[in-house]
C-alpha positions in Angstrom: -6.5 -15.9 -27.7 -6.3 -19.5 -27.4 -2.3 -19.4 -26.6 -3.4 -17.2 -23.3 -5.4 -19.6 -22.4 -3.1 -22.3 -22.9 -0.7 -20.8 -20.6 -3.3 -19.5 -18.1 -4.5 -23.3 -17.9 -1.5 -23.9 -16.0 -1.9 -21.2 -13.1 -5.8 -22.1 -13.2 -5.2 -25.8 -12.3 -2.9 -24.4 -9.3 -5.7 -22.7 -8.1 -8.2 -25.7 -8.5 -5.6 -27.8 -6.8 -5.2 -25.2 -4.1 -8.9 -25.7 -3.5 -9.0 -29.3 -3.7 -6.4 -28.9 -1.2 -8.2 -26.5 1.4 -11.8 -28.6 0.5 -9.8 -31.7 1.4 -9.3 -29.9 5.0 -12.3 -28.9 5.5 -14.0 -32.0 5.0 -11.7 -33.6 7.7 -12.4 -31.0 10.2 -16.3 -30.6 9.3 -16.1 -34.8 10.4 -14.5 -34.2 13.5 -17.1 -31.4 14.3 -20.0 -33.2 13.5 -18.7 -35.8 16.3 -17.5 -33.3 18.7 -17.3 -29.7 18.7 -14.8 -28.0 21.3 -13.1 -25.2 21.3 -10.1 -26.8 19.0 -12.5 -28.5 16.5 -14.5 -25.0 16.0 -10.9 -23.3 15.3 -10.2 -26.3 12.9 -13.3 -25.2 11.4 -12.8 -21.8 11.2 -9.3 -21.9 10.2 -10.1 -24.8 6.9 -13.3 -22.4 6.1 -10.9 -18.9 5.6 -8.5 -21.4 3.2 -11.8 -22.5 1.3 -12.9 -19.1 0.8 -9.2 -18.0 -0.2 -9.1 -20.3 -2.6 -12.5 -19.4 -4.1 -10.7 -15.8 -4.2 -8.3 -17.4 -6.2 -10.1 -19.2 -8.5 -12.5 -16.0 -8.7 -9.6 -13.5 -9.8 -8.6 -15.9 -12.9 -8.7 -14.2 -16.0 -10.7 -15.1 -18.3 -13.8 -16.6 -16.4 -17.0 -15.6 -18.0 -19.0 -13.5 -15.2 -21.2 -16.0 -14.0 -18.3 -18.1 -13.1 -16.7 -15.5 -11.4 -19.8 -14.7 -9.2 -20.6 -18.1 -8.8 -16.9 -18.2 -7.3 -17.2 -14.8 -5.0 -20.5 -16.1 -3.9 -19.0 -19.5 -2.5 -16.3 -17.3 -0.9 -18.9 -15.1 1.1 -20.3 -18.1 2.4 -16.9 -20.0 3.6 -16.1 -16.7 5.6 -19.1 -16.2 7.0 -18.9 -19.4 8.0 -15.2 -19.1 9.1 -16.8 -16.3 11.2 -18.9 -17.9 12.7 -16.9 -20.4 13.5 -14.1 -18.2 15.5 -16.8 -17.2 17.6 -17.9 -20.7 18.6 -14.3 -21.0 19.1 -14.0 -18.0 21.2 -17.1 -18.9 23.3 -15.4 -22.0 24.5 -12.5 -20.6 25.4 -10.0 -21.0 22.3 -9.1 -17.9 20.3 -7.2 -14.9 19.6 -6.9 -12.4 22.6 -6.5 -8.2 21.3 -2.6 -8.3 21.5 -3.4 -11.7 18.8 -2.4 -14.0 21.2 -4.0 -17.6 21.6 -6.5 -17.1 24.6 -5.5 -20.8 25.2 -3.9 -23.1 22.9 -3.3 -26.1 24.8 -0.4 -26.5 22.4 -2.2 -26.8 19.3 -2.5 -24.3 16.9 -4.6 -24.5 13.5 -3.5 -21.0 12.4 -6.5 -18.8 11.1 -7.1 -15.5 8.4 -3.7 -14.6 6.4 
């Protein structure tokens, strides 16, 4: 048992940095809101929240987690795409968002990208 984990630690520490990562984004575009929000600093937001709650996912599906860790990480996700949700509808109430055919509504020439 301990050799699994051994070699899990590696893929495990890919995930954490993968969050660290998406965190580190999130921060920066949280700042930016809290000074201004427009329509491109609400689709930072939303797009740096659906990475965040990816990479809770991720961290969630390791193996080996005991069950509180793992629904400690699901529950962090729900929140980081609720709030991504959120988000893309602040974004589309000021103009800057995803038409039906998935188009930018208006993109200014910016584009944060958004839910894989």
């Amino acid at each position: 048992m301990a050799a699994s984990r051994r070699s899990a630690a590696p893929v495990f520490n890919e995930r954490v940095r993968a969050w660290e990562e998406a965190y580190g984004q999130y921060t920066s575009a949280s700042e930016r809101a809290s000074a201004k929000t427009d329509g491109i600093t609400a689709q930072a937001m939303a797009s740096a929240s659906w990475a965040v709650a990816r990479a809770w996912r991720s961290i969630a599906s390791a193996k080996g987690l005991p069950w509180w860790s793992v629904a400690a990480s699901e529950t962090a996700a729900q929140a980081f795409e609720e709030q991504a949700t959120h988000w893309e509808r602040v974004s589309r109430n000021l103009g800057i968002g995803e038409g039906a055919d998935g188009r930018p509504l208006r993109s200014r020439g910016l584009h944060f990208g958004g839910r894989r």
